[in-house]
C-alpha positions as CSV (number, residue, x, y, z in Angstrom):
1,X,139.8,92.5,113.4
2,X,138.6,91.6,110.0
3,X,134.7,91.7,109.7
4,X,132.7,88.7,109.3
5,X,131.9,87.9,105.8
6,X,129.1,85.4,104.3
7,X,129.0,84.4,100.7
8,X,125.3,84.4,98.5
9,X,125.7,80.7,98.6
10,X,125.9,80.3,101.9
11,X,122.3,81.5,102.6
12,X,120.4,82.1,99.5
13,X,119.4,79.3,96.1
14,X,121.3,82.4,93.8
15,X,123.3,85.9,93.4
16,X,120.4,87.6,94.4
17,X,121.8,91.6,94.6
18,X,123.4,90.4,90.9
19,X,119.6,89.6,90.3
20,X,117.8,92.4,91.6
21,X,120.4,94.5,89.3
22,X,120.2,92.6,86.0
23,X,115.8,92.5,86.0
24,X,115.1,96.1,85.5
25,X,118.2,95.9,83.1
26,X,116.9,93.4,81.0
27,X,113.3,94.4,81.1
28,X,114.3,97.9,79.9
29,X,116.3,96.4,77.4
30,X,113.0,93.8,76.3
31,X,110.8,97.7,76.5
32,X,113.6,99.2,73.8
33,X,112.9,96.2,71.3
34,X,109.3,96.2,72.0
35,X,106.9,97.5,68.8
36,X,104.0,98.8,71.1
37,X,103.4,100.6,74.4
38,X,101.3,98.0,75.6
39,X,104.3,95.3,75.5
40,X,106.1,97.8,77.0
41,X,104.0,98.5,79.4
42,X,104.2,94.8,80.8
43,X,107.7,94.5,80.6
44,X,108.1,97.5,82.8
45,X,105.3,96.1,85.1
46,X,107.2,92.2,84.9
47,X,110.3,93.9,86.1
48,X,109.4,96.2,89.0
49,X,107.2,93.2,90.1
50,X,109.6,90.9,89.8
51,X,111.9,93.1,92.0
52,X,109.8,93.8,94.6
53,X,109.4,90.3,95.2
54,X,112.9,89.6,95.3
55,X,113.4,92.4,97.5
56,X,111.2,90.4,100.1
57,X,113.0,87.2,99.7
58,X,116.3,89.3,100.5
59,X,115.0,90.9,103.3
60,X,113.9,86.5,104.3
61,X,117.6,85.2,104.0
62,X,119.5,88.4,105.9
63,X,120.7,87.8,109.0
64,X,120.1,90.4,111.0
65,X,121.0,88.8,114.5
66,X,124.8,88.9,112.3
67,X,126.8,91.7,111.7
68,X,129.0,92.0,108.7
69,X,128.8,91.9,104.8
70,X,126.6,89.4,104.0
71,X,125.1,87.6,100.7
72,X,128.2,88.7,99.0
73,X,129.2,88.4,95.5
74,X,132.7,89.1,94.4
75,X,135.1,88.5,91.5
76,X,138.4,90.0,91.2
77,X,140.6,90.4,87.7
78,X,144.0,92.2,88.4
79,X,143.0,95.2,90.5
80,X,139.6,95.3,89.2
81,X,136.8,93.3,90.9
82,X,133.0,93.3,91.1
83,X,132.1,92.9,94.5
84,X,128.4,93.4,95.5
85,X,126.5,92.8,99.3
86,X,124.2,93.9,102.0
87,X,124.9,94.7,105.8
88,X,122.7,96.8,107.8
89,X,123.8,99.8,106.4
90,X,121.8,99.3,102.9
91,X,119.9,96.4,103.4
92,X,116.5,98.5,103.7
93,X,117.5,101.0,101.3
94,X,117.0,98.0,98.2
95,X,113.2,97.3,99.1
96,X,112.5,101.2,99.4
97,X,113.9,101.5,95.6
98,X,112.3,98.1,94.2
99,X,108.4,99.5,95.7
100,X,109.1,103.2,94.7
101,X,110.4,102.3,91.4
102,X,107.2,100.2,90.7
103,X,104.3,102.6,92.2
104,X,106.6,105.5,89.9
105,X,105.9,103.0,87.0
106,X,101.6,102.7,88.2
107,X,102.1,106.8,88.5
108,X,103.5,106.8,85.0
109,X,100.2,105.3,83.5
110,X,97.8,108.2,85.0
111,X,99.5,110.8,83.4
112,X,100.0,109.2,80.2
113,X,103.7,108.7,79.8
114,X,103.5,104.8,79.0
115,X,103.2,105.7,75.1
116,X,106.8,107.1,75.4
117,X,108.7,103.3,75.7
118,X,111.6,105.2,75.8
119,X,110.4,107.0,79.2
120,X,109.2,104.0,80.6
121,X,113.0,102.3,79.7
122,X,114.4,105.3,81.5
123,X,112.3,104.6,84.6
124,X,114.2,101.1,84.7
125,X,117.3,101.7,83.6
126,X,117.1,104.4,87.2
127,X,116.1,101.8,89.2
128,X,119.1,99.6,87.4
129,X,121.4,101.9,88.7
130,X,119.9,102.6,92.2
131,X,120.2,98.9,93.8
132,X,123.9,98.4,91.9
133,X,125.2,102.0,93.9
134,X,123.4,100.6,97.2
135,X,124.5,97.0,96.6
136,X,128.3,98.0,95.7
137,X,131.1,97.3,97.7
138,X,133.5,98.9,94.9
139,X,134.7,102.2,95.4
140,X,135.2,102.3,91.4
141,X,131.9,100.3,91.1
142,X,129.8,102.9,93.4
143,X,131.3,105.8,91.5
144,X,130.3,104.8,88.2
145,X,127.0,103.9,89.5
146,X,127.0,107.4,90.5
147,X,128.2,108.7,87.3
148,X,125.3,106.7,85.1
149,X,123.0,108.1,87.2
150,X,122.9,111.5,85.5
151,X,121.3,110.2,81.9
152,X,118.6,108.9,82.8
153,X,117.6,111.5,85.4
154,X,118.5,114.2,82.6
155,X,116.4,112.3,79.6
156,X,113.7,112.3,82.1
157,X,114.1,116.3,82.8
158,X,114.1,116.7,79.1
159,X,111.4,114.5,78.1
160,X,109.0,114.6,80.9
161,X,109.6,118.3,82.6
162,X,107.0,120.6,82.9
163,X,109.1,124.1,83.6
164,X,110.0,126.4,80.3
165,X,114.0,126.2,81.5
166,X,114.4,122.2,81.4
167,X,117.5,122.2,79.2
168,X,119.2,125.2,81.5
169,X,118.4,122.9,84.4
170,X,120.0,120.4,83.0
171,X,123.0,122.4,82.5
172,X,123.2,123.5,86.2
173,X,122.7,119.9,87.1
174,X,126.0,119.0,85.0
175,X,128.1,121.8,87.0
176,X,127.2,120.5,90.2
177,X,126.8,116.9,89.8
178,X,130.2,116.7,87.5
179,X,131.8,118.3,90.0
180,X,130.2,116.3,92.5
181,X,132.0,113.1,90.5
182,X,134.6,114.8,90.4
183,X,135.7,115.5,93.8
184,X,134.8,111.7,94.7
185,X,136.5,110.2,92.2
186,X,140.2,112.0,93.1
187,X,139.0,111.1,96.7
188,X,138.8,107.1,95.7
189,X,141.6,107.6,93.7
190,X,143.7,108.8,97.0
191,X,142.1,106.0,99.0
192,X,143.3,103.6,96.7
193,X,146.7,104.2,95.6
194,X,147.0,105.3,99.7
195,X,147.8,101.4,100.0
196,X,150.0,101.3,97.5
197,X,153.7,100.7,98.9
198,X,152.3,99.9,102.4
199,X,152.4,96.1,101.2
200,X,149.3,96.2,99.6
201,X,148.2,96.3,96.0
202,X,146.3,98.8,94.6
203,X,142.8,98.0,95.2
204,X,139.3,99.8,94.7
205,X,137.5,97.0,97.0
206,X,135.9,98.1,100.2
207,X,136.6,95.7,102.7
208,X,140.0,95.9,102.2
209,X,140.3,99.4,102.4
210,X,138.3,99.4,105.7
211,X,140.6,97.2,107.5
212,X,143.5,98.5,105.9
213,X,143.2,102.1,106.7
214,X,145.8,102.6,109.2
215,X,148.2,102.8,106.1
216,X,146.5,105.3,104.2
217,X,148.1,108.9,103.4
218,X,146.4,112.4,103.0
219,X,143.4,111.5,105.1
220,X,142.3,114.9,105.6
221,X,142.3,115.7,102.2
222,X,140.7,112.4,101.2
223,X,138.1,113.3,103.9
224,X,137.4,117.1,102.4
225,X,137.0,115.4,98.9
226,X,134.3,112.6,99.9
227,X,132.3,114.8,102.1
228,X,132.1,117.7,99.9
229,X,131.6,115.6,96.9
230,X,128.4,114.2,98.7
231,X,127.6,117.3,100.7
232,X,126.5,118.4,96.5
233,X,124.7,115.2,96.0
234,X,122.5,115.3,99.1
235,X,122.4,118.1,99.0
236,X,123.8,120.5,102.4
237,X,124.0,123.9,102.6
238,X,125.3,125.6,100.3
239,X,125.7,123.1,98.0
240,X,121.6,123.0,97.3
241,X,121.0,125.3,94.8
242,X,120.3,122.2,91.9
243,X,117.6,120.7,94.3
244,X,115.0,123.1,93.7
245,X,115.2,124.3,89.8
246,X,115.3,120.6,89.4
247,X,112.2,120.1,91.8
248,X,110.4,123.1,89.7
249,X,111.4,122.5,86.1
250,X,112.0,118.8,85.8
251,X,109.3,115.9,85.9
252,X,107.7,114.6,89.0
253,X,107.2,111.7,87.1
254,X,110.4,110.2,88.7
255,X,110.2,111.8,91.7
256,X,109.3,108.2,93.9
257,X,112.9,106.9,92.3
258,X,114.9,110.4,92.8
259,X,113.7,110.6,95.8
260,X,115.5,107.5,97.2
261,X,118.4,108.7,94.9
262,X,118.8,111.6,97.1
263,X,119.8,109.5,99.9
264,X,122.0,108.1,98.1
265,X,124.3,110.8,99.2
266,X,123.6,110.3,102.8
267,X,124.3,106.3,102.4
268,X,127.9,107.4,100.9
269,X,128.6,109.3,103.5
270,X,128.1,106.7,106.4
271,X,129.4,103.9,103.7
272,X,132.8,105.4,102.9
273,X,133.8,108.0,105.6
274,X,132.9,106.6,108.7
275,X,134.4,103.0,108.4
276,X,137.8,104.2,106.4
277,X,137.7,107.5,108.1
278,X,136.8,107.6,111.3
279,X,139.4,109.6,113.1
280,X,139.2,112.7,110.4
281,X,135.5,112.6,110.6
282,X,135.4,113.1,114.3
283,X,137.7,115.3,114.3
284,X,135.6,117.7,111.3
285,X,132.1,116.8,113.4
286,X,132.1,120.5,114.5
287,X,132.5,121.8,110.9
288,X,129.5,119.6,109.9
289,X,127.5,120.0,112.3
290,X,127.1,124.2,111.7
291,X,126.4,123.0,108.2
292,X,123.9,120.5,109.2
293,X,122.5,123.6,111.8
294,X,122.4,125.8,109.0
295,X,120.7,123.3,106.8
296,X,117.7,122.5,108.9
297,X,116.9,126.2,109.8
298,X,117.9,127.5,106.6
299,X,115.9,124.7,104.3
300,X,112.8,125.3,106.8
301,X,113.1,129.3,106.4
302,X,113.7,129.1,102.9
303,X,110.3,126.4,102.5
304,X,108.3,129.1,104.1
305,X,108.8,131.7,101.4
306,X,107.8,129.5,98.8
307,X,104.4,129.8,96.4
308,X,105.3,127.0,94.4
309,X,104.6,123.5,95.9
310,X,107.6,121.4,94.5
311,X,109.9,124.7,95.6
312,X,108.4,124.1,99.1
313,X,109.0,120.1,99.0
314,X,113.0,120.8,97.8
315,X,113.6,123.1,100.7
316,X,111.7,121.1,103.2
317,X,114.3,118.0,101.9
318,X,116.8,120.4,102.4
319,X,116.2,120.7,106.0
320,X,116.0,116.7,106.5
321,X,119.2,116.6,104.3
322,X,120.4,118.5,107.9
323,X,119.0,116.6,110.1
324,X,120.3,113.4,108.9
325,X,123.3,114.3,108.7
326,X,123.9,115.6,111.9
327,X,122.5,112.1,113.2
328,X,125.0,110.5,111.2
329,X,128.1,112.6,113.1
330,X,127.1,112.0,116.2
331,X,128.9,108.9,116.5
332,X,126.5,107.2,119.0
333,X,123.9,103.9,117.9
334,X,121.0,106.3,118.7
335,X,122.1,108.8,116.2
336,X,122.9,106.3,113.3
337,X,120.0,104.1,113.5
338,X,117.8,107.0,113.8
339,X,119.1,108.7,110.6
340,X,118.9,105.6,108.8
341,X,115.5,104.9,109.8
342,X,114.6,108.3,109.1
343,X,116.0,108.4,105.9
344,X,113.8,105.4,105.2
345,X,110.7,107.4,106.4
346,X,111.4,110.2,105.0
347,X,112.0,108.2,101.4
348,X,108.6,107.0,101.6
349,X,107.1,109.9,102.8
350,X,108.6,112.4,100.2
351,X,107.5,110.0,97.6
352,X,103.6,110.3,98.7
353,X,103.9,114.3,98.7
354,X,105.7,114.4,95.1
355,X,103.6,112.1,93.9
356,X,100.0,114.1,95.2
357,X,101.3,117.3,93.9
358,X,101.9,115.7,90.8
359,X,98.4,114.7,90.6
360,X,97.3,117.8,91.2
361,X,99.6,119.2,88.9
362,X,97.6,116.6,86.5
363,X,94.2,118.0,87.2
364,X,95.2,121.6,87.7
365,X,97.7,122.7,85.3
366,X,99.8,124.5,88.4
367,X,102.0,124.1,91.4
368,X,101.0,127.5,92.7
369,X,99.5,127.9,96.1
370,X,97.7,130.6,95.7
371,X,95.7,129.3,92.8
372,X,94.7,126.4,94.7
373,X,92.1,125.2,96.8
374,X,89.3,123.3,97.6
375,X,90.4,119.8,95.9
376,X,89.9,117.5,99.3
377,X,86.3,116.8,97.9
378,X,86.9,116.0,94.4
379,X,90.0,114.7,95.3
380,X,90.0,112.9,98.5
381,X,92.6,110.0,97.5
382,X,95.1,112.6,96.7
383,X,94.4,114.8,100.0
384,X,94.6,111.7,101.7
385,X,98.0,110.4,100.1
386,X,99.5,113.7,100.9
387,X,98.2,114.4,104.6
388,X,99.7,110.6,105.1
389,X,103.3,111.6,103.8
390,X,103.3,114.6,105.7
391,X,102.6,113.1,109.2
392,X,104.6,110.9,108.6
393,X,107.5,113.4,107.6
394,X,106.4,115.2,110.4
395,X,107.7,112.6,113.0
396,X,103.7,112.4,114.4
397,X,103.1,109.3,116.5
398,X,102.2,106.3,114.4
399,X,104.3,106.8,111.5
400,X,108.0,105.5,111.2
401,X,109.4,108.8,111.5
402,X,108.7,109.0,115.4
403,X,110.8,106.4,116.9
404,X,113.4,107.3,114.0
405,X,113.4,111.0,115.5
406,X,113.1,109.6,118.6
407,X,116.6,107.6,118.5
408,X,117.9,110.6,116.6
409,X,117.4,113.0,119.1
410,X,118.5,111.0,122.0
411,X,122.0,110.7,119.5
412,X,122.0,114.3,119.7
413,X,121.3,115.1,123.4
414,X,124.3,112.1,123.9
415,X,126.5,114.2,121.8
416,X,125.9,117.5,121.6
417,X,123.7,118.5,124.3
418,X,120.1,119.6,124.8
419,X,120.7,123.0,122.9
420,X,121.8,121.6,119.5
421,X,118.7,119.0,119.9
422,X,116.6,122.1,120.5
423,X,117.5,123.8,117.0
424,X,117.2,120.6,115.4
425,X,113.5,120.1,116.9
426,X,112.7,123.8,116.1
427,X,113.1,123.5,112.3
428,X,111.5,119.9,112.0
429,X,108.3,121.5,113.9
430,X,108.5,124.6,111.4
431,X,108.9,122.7,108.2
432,X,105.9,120.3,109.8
433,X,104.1,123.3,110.4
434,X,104.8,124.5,106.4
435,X,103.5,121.0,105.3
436,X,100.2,121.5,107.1
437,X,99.6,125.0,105.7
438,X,100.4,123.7,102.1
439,X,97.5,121.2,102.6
440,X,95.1,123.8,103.9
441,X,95.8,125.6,100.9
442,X,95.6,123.1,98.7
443,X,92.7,121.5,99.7
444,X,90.9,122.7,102.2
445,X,90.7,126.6,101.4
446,X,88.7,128.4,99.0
447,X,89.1,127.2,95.4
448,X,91.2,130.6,93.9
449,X,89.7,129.6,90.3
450,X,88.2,126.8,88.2
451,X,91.0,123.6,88.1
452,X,91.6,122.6,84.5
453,X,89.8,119.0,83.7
454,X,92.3,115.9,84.5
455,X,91.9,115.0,80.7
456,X,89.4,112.2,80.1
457,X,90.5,109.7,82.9
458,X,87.9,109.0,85.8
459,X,88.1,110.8,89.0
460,X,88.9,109.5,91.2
461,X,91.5,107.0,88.8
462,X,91.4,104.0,90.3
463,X,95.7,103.8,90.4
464,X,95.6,106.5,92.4
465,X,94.0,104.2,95.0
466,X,96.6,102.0,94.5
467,X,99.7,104.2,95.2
468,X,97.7,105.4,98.4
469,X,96.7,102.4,99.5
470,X,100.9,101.0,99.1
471,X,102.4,103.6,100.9
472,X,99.7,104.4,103.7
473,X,100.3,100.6,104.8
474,X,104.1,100.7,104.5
475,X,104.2,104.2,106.5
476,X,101.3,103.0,108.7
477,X,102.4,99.3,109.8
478,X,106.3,100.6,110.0
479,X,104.7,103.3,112.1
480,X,103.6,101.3,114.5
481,X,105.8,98.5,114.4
482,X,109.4,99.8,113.9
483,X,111.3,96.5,115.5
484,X,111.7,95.0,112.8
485,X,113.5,97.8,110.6
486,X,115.3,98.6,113.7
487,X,116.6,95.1,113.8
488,X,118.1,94.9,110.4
489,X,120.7,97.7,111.2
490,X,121.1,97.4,115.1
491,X,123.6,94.6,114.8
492,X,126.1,96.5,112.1
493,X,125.4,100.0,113.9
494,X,126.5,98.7,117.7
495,X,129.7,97.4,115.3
496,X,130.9,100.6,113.9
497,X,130.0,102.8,116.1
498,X,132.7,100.9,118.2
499,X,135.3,101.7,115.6
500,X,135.3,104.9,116.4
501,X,138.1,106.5,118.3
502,X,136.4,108.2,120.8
503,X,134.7,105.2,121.5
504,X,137.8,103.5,121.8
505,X,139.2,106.1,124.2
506,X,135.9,105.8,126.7
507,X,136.5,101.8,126.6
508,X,140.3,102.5,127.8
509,X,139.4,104.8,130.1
510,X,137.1,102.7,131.8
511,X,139.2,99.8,132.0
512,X,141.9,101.8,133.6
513,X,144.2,100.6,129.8
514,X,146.7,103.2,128.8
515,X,145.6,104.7,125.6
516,X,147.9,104.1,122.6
517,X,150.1,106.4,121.0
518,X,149.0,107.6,117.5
């Protein structure tokens, strides 16, 4: 049965996803033909602004009582189409990039990057590319998304970074994100041309190859080439090894919008596998579940060993990367709505720890625990900024990641059983425990040495109030109040998750139906 499908004009005044694209588009383009920073300044400012606001008004006209594609925007030329829209499997990851983008932007102007218009550009042209990949419904579309992703994110390394290695980590980040691309594109080539001679015409368009994919050829291929692909750009186990060089030697400058970028990967995954793919994927669950194992105990081990800060952040993100995946193959509502949420949380909440240790980075001149200490008092706004993150990326009560791990771990027990769920729960509770011993040792323990001065800007900066203030309300109110996220994906998830074959199977069986011959 064909999914339900609304058109932009049916609920909102204009293309709003073709909008929330083309803003940070243009006001990068109005930053590049600027003659001072200032101008640029306010075209950057103008932009993210004017995107966060639209993010609101799409989050106003989306149904969420409806499942289906929704506020869609499609135009088709031959076999190649634009085709943009929002269900509730990336309708909340749009806001997250429209607010990070803009509080990346206020963190630009403490550490003096603003007089760089070519930085600031880069900053937009990210978030550019970041709502077209989550708003895409073209295979083709997505992937070159994907592909543009890697110049600005490489600039930024270049430009911005504050390791000695910056241009051999962007190197390394070529090998594995071109082969990353790589892998993806033969798979949507396969998915495409799979189609062909089934009575269809080739076709890069989602929604057709959803409800078309009982015709499709080579599925277990096409299923080891997506999930490897992203399996790099998440990144899993053993596929990491970008995630932390890049954490180390490139900027943190960008870290609110490469954060969200990171679950970009995840969002792939559950976009193009589970829908087009759904008997392969459950049938390679077992596979990716030991690499999701491995990830969450191996990220958490690894994050203990660390001395450097933004090390200890990568690996902890490693260990999440597990966790959410495993959510995602658990085929239940429980597990999908909680890694989505979680992903949300954990968005927000990574964004308030790389941001704090860039701060510190700021005032200090180093990401090295040992040579910290004793900032809470000078520093409060930062100490506070990070402690908030990492409750909250500690699943404590009162933050959005508790009901999210909450769902998720009742997916797990549903699917897996109590002694997977106990793993899982063992390596979130030592990476929570690693986040609280950073802190301590940042700023609560004897100060090692004298911290370099933060140049000539007040302390505390007032901006820095500003970025703590955002995300401590979005972590605390969503902490508190999770319906209403919950809402916005419940409708689609309690959809797909019926798609799945095993799903179909239970239905049969209870209804005393034969089950049909493959």
């Amino acid at each position: 049965m064909t999914a339900p499908q609304t058109l932009w004009s049916h609920s909102a005044a204009f293309p709003v996803l073709t909008t929330l694209t083309l803003i940070p588009l243009l006001a990068m383009i109005a930053i590049l033909l600027s003659h001072s920073p200032k101008a640029s300044l306010r075209f950057g400012f103008v932009g993210t602004l004017l995107n966060v606001a639209l993010s609101i008004y799409l989050l106003l006209v989306f149904d969420h009582r409806a499942a289906g594609v929704q506020l869609l925007e499609s135009v088709h030329v031959g076999w190649l189409s634009y085709s943009v829209g929002v269900d509730g499997m990336n309708i909340l990851f749009i806001p997250l990039t429209a607010v990070l983008a803009f509080l990346t932007l206020v963190y630009t102007v403490i550490t003096r990057h603003v007089n760089n218009k070519a930085f600031v550009a880069c900053l937009l042209a990210y978030e550019t590319i970041l709502i077209g990949a989550f708003a895409a419904l073209n295979l083709m579309q997505f992937w070159l998304w994907s592909a543009l992703e890697l110049l600005p994110l490489m600039l930024l390394t270049v430009w911005a970074g504050t390791g000695q290695n910056r241009r051999w980590v962007v190197t390394l980040l070529l090998q594995y994100w071109g082969s990353s691309l790589l892998m993806v594109l033969a798979g949507f080539l396969f998915l495409a041309f799979g189609l062909v001679g089934s009575d269809h015409d080739l076709t890069f368009d989602w929604l057709i190859l959803k409800e078309n994919n009982a015709y499709l050829h080579d599925e277990v291929l096409i299923f080891i080439l997506l999930f490897f692909g992203y399996a790099i750009r998440m990144p899993l186990f053993p596929f990491h090894g970008w995630l932390p060089l890049l954490a180390e030697q490139g900027t943190v400058a960008t870290a609110g919008v490469f954060v969200v970028g990171l679950k970009l990967g995840l969002y792939a995954l559950i976009r193009f596998i589970l829908p087009i793919l759904p008997g392969v994927a459950e049938q390679w669950a077992p596979f990716v579940l030991i690499l999701g194992l491995i990830s969450v105990v191996y990220g958490a081990l690894l994050a203990m060993m660390q001395i450097n800060v933004r090390r200890l952040l990568a690996f902890v993100a490693l260990s999440h990367s597990g966790l959410l995946i495993i959510g995602v193959f658990c085929f239940n509502a429980f597990g999908l709505q909680g890694s989505l949420l979680l992903a949300i949380a954990y968005g927000l909440a990574s964004a308030g720890m790389f941001f704090s240790v860039g701060l510190i980075y700021q005032r200090t001149r180093t990401a090295y625990l040992p040579r910290l200490g004793g900032l809470l008092d000078k520093h409060t706004t930062i100490g506070v900024l990070f402690l908030l993150s990492a409750f909250s990326t500690m699943v404590m009560p009162g933050t959005p990641g508790f009901d999210s791990a909450h769902l998720l771990t009742e997916g797990i027990i549903e699917e897996y059983g109590w002694a997977v769920a106990i793993v899982v729960l063992l390596g979130n509770v030592l990476a929570a425990a690693l986040l609280l011993r950073a802190f301590q040792q940042m700023f609560i323990a004897t100060a090692k040495r004298h911290p370099q001065p933060y140049s000539r800007v007040p302390q505390p900066a007032p901006k820095e109030r500003l970025i703590t203030l955002v995300l401590a309300l979005l972590l605390v109110t969503s902490g508190f109040y999770t319906t209403p996220w919950l809402n916005y994906i419940s409708a689609e998830v309690t959809v797909w998750v019926q798609a799945f074959p095993i799903h179909q199977s239970q239905r049969d069986e209870a209804s005393g139906a034969t089950p049909k011959a493959p």
